[in-house]
N, C-alpha and C positions, 0 to 999 in steps of 0.2 A: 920675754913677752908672756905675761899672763890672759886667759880667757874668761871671761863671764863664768862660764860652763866648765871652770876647774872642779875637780871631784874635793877640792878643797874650799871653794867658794858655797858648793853646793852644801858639804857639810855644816860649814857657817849657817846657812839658810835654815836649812833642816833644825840646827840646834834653837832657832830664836822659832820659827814657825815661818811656813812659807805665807801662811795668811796674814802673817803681823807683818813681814818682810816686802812682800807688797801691796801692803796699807788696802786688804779685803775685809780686815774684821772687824773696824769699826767707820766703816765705812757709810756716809747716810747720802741716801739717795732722797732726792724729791720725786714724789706721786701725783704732783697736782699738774702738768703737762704731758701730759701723754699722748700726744698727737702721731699718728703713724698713716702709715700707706693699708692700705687693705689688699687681698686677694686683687681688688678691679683698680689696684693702680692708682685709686682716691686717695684724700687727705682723709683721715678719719680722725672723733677725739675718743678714745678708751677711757671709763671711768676707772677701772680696776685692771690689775697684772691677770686677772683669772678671763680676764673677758678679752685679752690679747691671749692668750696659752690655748682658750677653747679654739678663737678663730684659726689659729698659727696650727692647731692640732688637724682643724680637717683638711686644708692647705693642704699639708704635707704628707697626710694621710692619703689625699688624691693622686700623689705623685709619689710615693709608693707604690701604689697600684698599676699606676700610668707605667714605671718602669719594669715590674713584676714581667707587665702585659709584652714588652718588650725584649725583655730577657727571653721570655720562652718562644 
């Protein structure tokens, strides 16, 4: 019985690229539907990745804190 996660499967992977091996490197994404959820649980539509990463940043910047405050 062989596993996925053989130290010799793995090597195989390694040798070809783990990127190429699971099909990350040419990989094309579409950017023209970007519809997600915001902080308040809405449908929102994002024009840009950068304008989902600012929102997503202070998100979880708050709840950092949030737990910070709870740790101590």
């Amino acid at each position: 019985m062989t596993t996925v996660f053989s130290a010799d499967n793995m090597a195989k992977v390694e040798a070809v690229g783990i990127e190429k091996k699971l099909k990350l490197a040419n990989a094309k994404f579409s950017l023209g539907n970007m519809n997600l959820f915001d902080p308040e649980h809405k449908i929102k539509k994002y024009d840009t990745v950068e304008q989902i990463m600012e929102e997503f940043f202070h998100l979880r910047l708050r709840y950092y804190q949030k737990r910070k405050v709870r740790q101590c």
